[in-house]
DRENZADREN-742130 format. One line per field, with one value per atom (N, C-alpha, C): residue number from 1; atom name; x negated, y negated, z negated. Coordinates in steps of 0.2 Angstrom, whole numbers, plus 5000, padded with zeros to 4 digits. Example, Ala and Ser with C-alpha at 12.3 -4.5 7.8 and 13.67 -1.06 7.14 Angstrom:
! DRENZADREN-742130
num 1, 1, 1, 2, 2, 2
atome N, CA, C, N, CA, C
X 4934, 4938, 4934, 4936, 4932, 4936
Y 5028, 5022, 5016, 5011, 5005, 5000
Z 4961, 4961, 4961, 4965, 4964, 4961
This chain:
! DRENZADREN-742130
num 1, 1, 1, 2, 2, 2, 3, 3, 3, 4, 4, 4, 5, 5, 5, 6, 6, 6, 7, 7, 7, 8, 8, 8, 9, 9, 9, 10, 10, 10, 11, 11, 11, 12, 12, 12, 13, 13, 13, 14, 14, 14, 15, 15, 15, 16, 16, 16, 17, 17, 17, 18, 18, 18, 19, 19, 19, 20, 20, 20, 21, 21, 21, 22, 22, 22, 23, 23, 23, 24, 24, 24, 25, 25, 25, 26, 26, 26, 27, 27, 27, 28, 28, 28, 29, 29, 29, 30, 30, 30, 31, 31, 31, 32, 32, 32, 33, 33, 33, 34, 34, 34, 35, 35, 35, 36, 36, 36, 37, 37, 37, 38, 38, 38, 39, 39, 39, 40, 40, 40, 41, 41, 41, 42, 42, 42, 43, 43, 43, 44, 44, 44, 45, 45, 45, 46, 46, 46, 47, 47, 47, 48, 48, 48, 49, 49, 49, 50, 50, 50, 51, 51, 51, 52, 52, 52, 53, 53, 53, 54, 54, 54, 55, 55, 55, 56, 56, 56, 57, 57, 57, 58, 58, 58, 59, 59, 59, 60, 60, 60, 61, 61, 61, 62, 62, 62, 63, 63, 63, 64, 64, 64, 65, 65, 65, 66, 66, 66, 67, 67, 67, 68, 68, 68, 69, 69, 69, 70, 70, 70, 71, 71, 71, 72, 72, 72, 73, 73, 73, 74, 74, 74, 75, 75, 75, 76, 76, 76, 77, 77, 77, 78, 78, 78, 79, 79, 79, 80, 80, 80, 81, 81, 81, 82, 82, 82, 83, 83, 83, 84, 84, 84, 85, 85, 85, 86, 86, 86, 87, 87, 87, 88, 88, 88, 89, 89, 89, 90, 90, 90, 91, 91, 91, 92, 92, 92, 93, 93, 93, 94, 94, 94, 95, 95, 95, 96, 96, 96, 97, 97, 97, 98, 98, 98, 99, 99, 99, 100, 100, 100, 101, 101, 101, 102, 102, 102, 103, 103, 103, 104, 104, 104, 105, 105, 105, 106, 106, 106, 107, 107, 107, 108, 108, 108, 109, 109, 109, 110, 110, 110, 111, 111, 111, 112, 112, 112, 113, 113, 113, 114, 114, 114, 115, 115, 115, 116, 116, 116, 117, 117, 117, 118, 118, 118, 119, 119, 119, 120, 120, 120, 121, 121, 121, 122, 122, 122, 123, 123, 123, 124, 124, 124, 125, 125, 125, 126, 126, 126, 127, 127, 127, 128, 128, 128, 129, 129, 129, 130, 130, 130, 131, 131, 131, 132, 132, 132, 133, 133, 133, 134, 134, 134, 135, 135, 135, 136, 136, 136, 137, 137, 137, 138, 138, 138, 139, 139, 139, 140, 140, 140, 141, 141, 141, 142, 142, 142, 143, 143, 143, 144, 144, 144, 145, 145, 145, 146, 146, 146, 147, 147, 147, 148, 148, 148, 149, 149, 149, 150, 150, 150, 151, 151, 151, 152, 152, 152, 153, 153, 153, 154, 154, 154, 155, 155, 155, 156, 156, 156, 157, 157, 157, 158, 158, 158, 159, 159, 159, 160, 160, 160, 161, 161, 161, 162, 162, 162, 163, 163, 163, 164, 164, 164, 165, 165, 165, 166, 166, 166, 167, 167, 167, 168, 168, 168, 169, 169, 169, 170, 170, 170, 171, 171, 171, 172, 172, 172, 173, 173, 173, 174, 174, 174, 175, 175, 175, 176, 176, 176, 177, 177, 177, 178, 178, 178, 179, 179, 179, 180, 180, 180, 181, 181, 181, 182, 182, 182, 183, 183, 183, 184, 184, 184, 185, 185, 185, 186, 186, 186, 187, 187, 187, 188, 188, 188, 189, 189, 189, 190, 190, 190, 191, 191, 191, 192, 192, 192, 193, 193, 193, 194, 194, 194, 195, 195, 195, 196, 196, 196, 197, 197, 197, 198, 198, 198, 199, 199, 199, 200, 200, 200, 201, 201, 201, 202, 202, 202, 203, 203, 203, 204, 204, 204, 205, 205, 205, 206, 206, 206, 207, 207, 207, 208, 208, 208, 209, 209, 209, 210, 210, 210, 211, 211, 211, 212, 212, 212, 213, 213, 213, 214, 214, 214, 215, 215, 215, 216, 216, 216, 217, 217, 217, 218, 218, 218, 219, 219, 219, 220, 220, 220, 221, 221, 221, 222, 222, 222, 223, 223, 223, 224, 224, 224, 225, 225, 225, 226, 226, 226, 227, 227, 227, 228, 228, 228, 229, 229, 229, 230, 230, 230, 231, 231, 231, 232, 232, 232, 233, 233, 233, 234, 234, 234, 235, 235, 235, 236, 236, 236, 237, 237, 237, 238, 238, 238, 239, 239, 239, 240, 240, 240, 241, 241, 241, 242, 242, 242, 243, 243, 243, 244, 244, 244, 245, 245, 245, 246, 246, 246, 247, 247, 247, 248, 248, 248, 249, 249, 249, 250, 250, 250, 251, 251, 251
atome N, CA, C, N, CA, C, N, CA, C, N, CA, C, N, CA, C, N, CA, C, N, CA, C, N, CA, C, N, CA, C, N, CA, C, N, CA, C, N, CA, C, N, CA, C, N, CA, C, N, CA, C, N, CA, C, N, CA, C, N, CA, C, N, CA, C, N, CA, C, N, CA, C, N, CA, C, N, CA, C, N, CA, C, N, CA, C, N, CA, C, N, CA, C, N, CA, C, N, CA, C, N, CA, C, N, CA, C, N, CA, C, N, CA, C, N, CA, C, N, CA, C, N, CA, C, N, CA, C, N, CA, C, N, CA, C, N, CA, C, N, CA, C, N, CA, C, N, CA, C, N, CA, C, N, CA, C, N, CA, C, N, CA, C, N, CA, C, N, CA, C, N, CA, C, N, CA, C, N, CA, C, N, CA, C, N, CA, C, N, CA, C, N, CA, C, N, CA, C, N, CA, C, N, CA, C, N, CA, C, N, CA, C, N, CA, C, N, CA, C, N, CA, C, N, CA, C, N, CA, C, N, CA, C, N, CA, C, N, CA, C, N, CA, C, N, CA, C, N, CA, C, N, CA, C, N, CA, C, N, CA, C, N, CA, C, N, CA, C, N, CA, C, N, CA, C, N, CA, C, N, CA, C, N, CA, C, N, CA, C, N, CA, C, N, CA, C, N, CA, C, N, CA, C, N, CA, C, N, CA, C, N, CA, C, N, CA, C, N, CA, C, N, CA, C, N, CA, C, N, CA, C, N, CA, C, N, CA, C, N, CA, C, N, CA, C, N, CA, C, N, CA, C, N, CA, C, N, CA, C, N, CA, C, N, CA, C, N, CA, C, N, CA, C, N, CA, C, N, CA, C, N, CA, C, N, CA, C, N, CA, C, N, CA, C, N, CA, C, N, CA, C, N, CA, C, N, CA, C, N, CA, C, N, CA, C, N, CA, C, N, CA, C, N, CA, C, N, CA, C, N, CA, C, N, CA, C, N, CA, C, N, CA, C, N, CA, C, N, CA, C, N, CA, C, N, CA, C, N, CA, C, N, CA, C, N, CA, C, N, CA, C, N, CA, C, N, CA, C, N, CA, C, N, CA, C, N, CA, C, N, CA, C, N, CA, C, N, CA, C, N, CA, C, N, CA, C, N, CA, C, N, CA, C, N, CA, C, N, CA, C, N, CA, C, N, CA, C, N, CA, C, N, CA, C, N, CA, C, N, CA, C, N, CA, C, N, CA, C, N, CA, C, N, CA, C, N, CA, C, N, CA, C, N, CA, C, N, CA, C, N, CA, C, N, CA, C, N, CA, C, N, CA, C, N, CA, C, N, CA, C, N, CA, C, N, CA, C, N, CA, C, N, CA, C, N, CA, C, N, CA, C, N, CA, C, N, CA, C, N, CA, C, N, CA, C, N, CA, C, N, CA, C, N, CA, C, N, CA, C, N, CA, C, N, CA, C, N, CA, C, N, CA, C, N, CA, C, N, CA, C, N, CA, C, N, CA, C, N, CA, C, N, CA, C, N, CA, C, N, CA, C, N, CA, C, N, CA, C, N, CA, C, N, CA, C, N, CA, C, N, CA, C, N, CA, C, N, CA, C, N, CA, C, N, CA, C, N, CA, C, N, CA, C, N, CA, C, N, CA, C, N, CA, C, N, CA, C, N, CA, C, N, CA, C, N, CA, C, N, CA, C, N, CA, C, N, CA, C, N, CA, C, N, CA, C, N, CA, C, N, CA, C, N, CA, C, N, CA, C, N, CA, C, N, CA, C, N, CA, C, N, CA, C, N, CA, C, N, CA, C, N, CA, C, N, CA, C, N, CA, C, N, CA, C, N, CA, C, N, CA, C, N, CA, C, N, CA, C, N, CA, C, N, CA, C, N, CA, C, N, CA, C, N, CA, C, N, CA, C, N, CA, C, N, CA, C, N, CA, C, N, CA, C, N, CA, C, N, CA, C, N, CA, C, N, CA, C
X 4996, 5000, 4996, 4998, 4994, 4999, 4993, 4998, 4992, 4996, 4993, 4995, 4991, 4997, 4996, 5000, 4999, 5002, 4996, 4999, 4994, 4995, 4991, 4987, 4989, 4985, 4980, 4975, 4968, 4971, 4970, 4971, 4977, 4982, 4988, 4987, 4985, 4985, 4981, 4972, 4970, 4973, 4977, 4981, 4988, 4990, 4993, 4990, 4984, 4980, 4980, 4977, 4976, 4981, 4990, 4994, 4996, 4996, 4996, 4992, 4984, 4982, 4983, 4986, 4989, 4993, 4997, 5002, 5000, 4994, 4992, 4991, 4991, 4993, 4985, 4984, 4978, 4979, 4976, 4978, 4970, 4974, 4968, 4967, 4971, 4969, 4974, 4971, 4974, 4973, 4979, 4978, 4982, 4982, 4980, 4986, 4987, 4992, 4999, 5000, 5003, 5001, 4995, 4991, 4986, 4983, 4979, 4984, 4989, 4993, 4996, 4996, 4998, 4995, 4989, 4981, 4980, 4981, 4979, 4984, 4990, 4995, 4994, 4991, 4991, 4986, 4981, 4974, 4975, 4978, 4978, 4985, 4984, 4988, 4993, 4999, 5002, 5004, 5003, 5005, 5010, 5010, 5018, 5020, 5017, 5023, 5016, 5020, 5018, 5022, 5016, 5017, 5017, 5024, 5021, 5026, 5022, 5024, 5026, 5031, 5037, 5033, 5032, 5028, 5022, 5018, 5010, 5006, 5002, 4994, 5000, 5003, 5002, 5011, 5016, 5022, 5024, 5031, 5035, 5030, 5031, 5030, 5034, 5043, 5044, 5045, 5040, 5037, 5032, 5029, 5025, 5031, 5036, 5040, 5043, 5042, 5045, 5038, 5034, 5028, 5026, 5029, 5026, 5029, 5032, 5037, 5034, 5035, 5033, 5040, 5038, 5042, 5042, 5035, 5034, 5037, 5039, 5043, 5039, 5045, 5042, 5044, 5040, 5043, 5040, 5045, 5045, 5041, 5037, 5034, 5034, 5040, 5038, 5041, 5042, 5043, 5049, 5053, 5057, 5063, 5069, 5074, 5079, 5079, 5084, 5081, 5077, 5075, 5078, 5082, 5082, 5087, 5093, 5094, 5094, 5089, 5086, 5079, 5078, 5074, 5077, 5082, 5086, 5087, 5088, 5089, 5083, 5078, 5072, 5071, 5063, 5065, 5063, 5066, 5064, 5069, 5064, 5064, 5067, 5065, 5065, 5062, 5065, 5063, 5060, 5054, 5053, 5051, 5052, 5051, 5047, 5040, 5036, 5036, 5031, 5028, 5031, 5027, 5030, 5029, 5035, 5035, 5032, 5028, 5024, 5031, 5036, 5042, 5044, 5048, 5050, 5049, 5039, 5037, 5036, 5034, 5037, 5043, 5048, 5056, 5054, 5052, 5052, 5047, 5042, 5037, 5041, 5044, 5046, 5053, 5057, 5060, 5059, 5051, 5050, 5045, 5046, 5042, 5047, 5054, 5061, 5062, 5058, 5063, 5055, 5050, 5045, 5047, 5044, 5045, 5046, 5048, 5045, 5040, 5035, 5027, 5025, 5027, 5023, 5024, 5030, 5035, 5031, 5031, 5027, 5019, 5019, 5011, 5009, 5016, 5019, 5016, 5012, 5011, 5017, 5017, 5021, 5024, 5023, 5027, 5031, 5030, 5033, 5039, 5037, 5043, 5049, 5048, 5051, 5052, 5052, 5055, 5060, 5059, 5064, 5070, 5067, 5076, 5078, 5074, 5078, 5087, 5085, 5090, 5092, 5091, 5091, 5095, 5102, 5106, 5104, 5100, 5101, 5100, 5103, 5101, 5098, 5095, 5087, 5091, 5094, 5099, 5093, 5097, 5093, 5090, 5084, 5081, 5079, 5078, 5077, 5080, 5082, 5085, 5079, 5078, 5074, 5078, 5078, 5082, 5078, 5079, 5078, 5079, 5074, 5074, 5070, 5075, 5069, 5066, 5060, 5053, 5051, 5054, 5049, 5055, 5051, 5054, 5055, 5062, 5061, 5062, 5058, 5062, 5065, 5072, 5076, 5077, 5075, 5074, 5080, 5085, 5092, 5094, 5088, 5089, 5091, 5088, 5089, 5098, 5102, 5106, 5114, 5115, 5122, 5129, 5129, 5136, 5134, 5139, 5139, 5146, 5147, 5152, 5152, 5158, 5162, 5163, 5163, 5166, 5163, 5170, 5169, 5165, 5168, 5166, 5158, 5155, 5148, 5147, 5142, 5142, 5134, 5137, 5131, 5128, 5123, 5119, 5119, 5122, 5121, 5117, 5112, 5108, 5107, 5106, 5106, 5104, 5099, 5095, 5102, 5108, 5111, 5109, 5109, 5106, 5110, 5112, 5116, 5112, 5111, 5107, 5112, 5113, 5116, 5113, 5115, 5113, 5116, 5113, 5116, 5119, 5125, 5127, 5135, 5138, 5145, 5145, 5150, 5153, 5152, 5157, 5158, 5149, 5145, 5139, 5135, 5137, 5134, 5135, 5142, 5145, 5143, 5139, 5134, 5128, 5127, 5118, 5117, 5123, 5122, 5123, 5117, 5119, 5126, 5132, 5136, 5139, 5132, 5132, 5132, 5127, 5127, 5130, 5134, 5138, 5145, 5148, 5156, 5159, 5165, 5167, 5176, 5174, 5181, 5188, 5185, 5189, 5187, 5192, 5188, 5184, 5182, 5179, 5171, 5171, 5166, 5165, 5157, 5156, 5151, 5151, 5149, 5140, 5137, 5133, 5137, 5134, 5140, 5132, 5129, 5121, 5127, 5128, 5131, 5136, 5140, 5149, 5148, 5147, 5149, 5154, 5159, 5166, 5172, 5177, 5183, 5189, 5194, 5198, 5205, 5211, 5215, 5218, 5224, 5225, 5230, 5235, 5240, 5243, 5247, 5249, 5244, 5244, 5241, 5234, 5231, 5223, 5218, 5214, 5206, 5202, 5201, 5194, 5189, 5182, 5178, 5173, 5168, 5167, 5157, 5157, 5149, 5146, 5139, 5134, 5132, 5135, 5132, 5139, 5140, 5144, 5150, 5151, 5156, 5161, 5159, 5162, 5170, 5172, 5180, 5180, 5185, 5186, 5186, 5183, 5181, 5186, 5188, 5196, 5195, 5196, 5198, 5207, 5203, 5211, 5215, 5223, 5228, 5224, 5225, 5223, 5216, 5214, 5204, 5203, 5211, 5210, 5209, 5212, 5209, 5203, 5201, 5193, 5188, 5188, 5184, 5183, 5190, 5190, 5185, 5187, 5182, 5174, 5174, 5166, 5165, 5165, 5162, 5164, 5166, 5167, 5171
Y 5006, 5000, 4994, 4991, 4983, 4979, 4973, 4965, 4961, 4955, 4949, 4945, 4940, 4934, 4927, 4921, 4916, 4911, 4907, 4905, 4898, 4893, 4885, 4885, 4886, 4888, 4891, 4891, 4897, 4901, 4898, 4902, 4904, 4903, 4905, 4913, 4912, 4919, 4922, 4922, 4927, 4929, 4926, 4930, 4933, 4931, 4936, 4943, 4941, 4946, 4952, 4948, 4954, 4958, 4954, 4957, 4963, 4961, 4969, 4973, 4972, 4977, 4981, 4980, 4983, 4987, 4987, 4988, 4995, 4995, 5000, 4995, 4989, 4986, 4981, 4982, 4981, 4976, 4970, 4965, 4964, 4964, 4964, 4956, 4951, 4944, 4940, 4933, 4928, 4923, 4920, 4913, 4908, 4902, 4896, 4889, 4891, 4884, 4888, 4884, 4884, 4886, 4882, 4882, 4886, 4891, 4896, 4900, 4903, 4907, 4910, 4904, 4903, 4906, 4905, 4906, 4916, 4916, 4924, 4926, 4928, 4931, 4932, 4927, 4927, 4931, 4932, 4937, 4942, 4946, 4952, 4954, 4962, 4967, 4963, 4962, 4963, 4965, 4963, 4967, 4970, 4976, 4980, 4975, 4970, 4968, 4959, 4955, 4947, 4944, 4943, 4939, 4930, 4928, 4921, 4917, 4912, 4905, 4902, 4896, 4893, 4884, 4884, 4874, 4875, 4873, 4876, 4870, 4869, 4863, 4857, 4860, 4855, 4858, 4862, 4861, 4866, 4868, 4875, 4881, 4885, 4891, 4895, 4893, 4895, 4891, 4886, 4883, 4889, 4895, 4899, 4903, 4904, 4909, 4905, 4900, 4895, 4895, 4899, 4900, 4906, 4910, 4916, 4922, 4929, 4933, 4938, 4937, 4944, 4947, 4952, 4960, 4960, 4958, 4962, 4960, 4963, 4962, 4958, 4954, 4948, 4947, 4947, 4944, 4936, 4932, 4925, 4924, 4919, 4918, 4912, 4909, 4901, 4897, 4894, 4888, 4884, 4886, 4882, 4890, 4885, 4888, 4886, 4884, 4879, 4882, 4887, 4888, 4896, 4898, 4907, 4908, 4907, 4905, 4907, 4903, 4901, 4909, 4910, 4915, 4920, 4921, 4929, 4932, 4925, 4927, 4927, 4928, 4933, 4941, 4944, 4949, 4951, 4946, 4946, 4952, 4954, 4960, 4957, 4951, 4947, 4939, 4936, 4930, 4928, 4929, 4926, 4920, 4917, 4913, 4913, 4906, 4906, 4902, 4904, 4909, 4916, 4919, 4928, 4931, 4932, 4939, 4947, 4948, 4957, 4961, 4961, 4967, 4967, 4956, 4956, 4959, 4957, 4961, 4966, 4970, 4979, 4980, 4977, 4976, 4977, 4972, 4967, 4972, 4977, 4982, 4990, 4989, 4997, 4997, 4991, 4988, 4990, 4986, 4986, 4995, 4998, 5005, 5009, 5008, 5012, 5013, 5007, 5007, 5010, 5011, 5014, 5022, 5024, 5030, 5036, 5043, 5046, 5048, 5048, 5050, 5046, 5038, 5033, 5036, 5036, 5036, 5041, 5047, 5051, 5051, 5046, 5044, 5037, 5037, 5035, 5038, 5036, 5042, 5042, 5046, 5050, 5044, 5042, 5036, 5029, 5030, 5024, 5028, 5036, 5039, 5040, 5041, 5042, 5038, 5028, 5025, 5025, 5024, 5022, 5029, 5034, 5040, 5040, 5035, 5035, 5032, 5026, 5026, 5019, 5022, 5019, 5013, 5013, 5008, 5001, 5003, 4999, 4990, 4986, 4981, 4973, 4972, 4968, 4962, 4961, 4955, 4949, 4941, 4936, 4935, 4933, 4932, 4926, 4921, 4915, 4911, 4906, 4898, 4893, 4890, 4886, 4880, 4874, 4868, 4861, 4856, 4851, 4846, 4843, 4836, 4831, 4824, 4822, 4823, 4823, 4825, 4832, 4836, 4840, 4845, 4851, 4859, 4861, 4864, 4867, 4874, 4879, 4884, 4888, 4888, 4889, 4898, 4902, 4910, 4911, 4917, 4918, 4917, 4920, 4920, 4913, 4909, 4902, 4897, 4901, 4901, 4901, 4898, 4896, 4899, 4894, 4897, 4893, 4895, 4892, 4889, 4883, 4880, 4876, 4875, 4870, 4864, 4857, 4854, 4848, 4846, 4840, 4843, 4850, 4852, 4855, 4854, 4856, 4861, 4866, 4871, 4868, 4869, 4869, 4874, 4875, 4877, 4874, 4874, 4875, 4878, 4874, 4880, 4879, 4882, 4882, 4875, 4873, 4868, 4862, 4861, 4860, 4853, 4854, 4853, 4855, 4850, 4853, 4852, 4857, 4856, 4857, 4857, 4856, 4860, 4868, 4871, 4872, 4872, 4877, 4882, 4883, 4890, 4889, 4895, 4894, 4902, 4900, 4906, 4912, 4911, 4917, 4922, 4918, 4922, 4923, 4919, 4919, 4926, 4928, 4935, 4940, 4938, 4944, 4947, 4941, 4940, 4940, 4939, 4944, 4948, 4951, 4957, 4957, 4961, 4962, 4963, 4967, 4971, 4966, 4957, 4952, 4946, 4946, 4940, 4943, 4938, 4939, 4932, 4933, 4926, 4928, 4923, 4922, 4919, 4914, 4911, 4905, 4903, 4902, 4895, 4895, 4889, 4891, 4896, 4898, 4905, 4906, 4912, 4911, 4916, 4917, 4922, 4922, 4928, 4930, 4938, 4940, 4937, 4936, 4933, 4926, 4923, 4915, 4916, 4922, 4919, 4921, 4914, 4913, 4915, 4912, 4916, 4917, 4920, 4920, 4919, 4914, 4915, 4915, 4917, 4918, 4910, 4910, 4903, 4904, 4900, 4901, 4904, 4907, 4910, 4916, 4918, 4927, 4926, 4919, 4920, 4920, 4918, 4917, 4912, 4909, 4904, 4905, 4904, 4908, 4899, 4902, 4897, 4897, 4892, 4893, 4889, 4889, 4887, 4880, 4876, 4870, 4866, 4870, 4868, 4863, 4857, 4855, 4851, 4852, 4846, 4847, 4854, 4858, 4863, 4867, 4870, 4877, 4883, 4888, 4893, 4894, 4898, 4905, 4912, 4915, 4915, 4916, 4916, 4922, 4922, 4928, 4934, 4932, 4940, 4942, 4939, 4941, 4944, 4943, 4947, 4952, 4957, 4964, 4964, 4964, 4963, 4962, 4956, 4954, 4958, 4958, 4964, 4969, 4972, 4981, 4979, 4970, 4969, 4968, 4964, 4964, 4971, 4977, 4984, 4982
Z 5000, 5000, 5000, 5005, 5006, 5002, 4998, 4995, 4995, 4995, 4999, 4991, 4988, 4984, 4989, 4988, 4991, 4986, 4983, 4979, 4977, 4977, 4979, 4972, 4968, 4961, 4961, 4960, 4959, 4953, 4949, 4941, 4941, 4943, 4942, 4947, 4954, 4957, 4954, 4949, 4947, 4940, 4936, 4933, 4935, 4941, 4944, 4945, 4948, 4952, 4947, 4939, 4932, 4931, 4930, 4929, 4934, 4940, 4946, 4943, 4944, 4941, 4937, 4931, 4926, 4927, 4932, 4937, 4943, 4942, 4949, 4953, 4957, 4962, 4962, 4969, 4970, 4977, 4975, 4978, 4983, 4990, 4996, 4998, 4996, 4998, 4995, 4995, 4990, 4994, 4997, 5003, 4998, 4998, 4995, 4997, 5004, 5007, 5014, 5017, 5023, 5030, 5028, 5035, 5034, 5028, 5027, 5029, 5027, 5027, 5034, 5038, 5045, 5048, 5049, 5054, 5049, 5045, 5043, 5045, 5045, 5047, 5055, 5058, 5067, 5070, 5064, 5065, 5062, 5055, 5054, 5055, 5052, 5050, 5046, 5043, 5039, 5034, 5027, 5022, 5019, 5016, 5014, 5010, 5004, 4999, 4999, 4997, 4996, 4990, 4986, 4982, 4982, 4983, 4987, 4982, 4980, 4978, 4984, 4980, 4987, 4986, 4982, 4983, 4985, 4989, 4990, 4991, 4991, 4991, 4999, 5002, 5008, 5012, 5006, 5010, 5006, 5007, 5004, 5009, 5006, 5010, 5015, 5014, 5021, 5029, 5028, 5034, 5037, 5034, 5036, 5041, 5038, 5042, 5046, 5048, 5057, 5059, 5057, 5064, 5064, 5060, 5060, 5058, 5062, 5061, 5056, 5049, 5043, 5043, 5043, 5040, 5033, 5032, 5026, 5018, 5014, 5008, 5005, 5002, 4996, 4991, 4985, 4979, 4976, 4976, 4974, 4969, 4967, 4960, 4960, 4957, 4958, 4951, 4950, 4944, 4947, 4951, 4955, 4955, 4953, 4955, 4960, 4960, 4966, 4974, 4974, 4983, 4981, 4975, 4978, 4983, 4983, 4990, 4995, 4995, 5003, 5003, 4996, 4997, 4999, 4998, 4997, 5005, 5007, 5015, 5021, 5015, 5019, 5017, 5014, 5014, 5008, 5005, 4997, 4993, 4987, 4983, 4976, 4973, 4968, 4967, 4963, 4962, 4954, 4955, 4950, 4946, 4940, 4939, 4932, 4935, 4929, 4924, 4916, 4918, 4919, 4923, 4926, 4920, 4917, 4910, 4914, 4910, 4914, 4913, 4910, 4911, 4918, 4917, 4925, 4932, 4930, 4936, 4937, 4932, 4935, 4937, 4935, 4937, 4943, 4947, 4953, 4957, 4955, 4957, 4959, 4955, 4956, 4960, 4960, 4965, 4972, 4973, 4980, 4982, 4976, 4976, 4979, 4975, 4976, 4984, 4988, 4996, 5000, 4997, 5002, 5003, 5009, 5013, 5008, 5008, 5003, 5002, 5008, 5008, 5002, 5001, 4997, 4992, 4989, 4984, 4979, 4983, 4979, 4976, 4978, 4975, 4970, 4967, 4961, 4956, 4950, 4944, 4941, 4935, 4933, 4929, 4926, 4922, 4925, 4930, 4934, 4940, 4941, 4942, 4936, 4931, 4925, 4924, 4926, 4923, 4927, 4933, 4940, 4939, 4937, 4936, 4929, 4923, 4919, 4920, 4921, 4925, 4931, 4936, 4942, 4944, 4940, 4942, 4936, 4932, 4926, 4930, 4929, 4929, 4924, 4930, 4927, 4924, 4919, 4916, 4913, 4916, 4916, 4905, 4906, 4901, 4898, 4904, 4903, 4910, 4909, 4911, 4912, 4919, 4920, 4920, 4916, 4918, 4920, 4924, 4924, 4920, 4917, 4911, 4915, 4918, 4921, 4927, 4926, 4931, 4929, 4925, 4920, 4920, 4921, 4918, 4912, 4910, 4903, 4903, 4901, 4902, 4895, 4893, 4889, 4890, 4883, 4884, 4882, 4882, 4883, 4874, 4870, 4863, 4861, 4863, 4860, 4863, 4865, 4870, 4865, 4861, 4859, 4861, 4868, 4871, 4878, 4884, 4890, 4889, 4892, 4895, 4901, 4900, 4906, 4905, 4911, 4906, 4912, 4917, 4920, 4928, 4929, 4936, 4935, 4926, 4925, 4923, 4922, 4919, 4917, 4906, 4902, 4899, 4895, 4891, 4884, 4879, 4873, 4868, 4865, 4861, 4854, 4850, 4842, 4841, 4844, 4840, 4842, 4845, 4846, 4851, 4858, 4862, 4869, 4874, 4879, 4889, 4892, 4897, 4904, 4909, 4915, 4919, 4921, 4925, 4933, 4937, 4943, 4944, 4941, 4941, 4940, 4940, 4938, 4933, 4930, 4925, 4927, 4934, 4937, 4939, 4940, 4942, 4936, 4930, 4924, 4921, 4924, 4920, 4921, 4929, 4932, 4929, 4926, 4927, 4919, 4913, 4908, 4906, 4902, 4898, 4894, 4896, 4894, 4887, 4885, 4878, 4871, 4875, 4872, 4873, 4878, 4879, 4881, 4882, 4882, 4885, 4890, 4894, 4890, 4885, 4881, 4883, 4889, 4892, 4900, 4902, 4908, 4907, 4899, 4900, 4893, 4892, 4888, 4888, 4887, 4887, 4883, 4877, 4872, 4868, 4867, 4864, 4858, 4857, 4850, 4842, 4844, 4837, 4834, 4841, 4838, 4834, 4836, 4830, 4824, 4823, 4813, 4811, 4814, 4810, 4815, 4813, 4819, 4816, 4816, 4815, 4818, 4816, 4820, 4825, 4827, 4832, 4833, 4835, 4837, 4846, 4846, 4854, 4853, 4847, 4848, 4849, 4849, 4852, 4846, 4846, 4841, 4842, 4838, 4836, 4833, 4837, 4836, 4834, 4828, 4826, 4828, 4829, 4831, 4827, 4827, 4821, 4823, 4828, 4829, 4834, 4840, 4846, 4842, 4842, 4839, 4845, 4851, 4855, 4855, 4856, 4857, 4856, 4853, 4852, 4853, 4854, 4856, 4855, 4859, 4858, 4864, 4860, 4865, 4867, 4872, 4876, 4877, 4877, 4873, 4878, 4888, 4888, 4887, 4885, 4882, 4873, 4872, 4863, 4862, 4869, 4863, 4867, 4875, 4876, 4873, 4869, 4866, 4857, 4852, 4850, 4850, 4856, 4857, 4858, 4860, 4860, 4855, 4848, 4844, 4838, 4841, 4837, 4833
């Protein structure tokens, strides 16, 4: 298996480069820009997988792919969320976002291991087969939240996470320290992308972690009111048909 990283950073791609290792994955070149990356693509072979940041020394990166036709699988590594997108509708495996957690990217590794031939497959060692059949479907649930402050990135871990709401066509972030942040998202994909086991969408305007509820109390019209350790803005209500749901969530 051939891999390439492409990444404007130097020290950021050699500790990339560390964490592959670690990984089995041996990394045969490290290009730098747009116009590096252009010019080596039109003189070699191809790699099976690319490690590519999207902001680079001298442009995004997928100006590389309006001059040049890659096959080859990609996983994103960038500090920007606002281009996944635009990434998905290439041949992208996963999106990462820095800094790169080493779980994520064995996630994002054994991903792009699942779809090579079987010849490849099997030259997997034994514990990286065993994790992929532990179980196959499991999905990789978001961990952390990148938000714009500013000019400046914050990146918010799920623990630190209050409750999500609604509120004027926005979808916010809430978090203990009682603090409110503005994301890109909507409920609906929020409900995707959580763990299940730890969150819960009580109503069409909040969705909850089960660590936050301090207390629950009953409501009127059959519903509940759930009280959170900070959130004071409204009222956190679930709603009548989410009682017994949510019920069986919290056992």
């Amino acid at each position: 298996m051939t891999t390439i990283i492409i990444e404007d950073e130097k020290p950021a791609a050699r500790l990339l480069q560390r964490k592959l290792e670690k990984l089995n994955i041996q990394v045969g070149v490290m290009l730098h820009s747009v116009e590096e990356s252009i010019a080596w693509f039109s003189k070699n072979e191809h790699p099976d997988l690319i490690f590519l940041d999207i902001q680079l020394s001298d442009g995004l990166s997928f100006e590389i792919f309006e001059k040049v036709v890659i096959k080859s699988a990609i996983i994103f590594t960038t500090a920007y969320d606002e281009y996944a997108l635009r990434a998905f509708k290439l041949n992208s495996i996963d999106y990462l976002l820095k800094p790169i957690d080493e779980d994520d990217l064995e996630v994002a590794v054994l991903k792009f291991k699942a779809r090579l031939p079987k010849q490849e497959t099997l030259q997997l060692d034994f514990e990286q087969i065993k994790k992929m059949l532990t179980n196959p479907f499991e999905k990789n649930y978001k961990k952390r939240f990148t938000v714009k402050i500013g000019q400046h990135l914050k990146v918010i871990s799920i623990d630190e996470i209050e409750c999500f709401f609604s509120e004027n066509k926005g979808i916010y972030i809430h978090t203990f320290d009682n603090r409110n942040y503005l994301i890109e998202c909507t409920l609906e994909v929020l409900e995707q992308e959580l763990d299940p086991v730890d969150f819960f969408r009580i109503s069409r305007k909040f969705i909850i972690p089960l660590k936050a509820i301090k207390e629950i109390v009953l409501y009127s019209n059959s519903r509940l009111k759930v009280i959170l350790p900070s959130y004071k803005d409204d009222e956190v209500i679930v709603s009548r048909e989410k009682v017994s749901d949510f019920k069986n969530w919290i056992g």
